[in-house]
PLY file of the C-alpha trace (Angstrom):
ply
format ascii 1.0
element vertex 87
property float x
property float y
property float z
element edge 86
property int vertex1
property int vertex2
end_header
103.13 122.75 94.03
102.05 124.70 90.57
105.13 123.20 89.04
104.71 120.57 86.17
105.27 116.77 88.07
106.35 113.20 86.34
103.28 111.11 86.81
105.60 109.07 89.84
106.04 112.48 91.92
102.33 113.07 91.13
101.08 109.61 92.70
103.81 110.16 95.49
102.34 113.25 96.78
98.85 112.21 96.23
99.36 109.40 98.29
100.87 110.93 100.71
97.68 112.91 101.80
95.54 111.57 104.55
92.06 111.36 102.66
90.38 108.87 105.06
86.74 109.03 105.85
87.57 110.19 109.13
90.03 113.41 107.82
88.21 114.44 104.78
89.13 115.33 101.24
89.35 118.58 100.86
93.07 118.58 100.96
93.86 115.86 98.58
90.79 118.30 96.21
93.07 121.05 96.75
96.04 119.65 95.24
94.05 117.75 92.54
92.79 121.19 91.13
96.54 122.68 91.30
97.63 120.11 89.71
95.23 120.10 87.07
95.35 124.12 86.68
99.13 123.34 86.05
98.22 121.50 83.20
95.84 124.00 81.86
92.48 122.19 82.78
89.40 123.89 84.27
89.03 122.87 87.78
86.15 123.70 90.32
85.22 122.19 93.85
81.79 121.56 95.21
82.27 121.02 99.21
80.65 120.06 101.71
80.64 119.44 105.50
79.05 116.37 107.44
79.69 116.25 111.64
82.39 118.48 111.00
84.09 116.88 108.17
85.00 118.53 104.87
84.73 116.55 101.73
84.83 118.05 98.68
84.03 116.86 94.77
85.43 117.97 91.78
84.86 118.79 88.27
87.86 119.03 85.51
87.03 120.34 82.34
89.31 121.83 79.41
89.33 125.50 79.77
86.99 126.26 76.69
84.64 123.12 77.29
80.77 124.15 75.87
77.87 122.12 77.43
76.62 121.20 74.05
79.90 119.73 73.43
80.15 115.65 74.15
82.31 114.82 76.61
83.63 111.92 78.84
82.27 111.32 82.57
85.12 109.79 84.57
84.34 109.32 88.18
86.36 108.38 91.03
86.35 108.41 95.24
88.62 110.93 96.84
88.67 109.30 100.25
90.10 106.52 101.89
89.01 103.35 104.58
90.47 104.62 108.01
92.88 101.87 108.52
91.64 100.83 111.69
93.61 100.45 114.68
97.69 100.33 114.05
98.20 97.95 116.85
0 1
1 2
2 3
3 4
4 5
5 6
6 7
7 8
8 9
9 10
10 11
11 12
12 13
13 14
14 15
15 16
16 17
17 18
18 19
19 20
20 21
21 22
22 23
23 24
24 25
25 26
26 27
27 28
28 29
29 30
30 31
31 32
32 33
33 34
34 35
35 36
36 37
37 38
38 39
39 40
40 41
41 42
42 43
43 44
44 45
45 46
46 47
47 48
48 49
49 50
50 51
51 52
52 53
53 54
54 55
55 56
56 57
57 58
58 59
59 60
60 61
61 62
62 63
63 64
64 65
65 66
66 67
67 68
68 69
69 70
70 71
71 72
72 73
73 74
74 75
75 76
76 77
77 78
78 79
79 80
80 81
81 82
82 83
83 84
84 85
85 86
């Protein structure tokens, strides 16, 4: 998108992206890191494939971030549970 979001648009379109174990998460990492490059963060993605399936990780720093500096770790799963069958 590139363009600034309200926090409600942001959740809407985040949700909206299959990241299910059985899809991957590499799309829902793609628009994480435009969406934090929009708001002038640091964003880089660490991939990688298992049976076929990309998943990808990321790390969001602010743009002039120094190791030596402290920081805050905030972790949190990209993917989903399949849902199982829709029947």
């Amino acid at each position: 998108t590139g363009a600034e979001l309200s926090l409600v648009e942001f959740c809407r379109q985040l949700t909206a992206i299959d990241s299910s174990i059985s899809h991957g998460t590499r799309e829902i990492a793609d628009f994480i890191v435009e969406q934090t490059k929009s708001w002038g963060l640091h964003s880089e993605i660490y991939t990688e494939s298992v049976n076929g399936i990309v998943n990808a990780n990321i790390v969001v720093r602010p743009n002039h971030f120094h190791a030596e500096q402290p920081g805050v770790l905030l972790v949190s799963r990209l993917d989903t549970l399949d849902p199982g069958d829709y029947g």
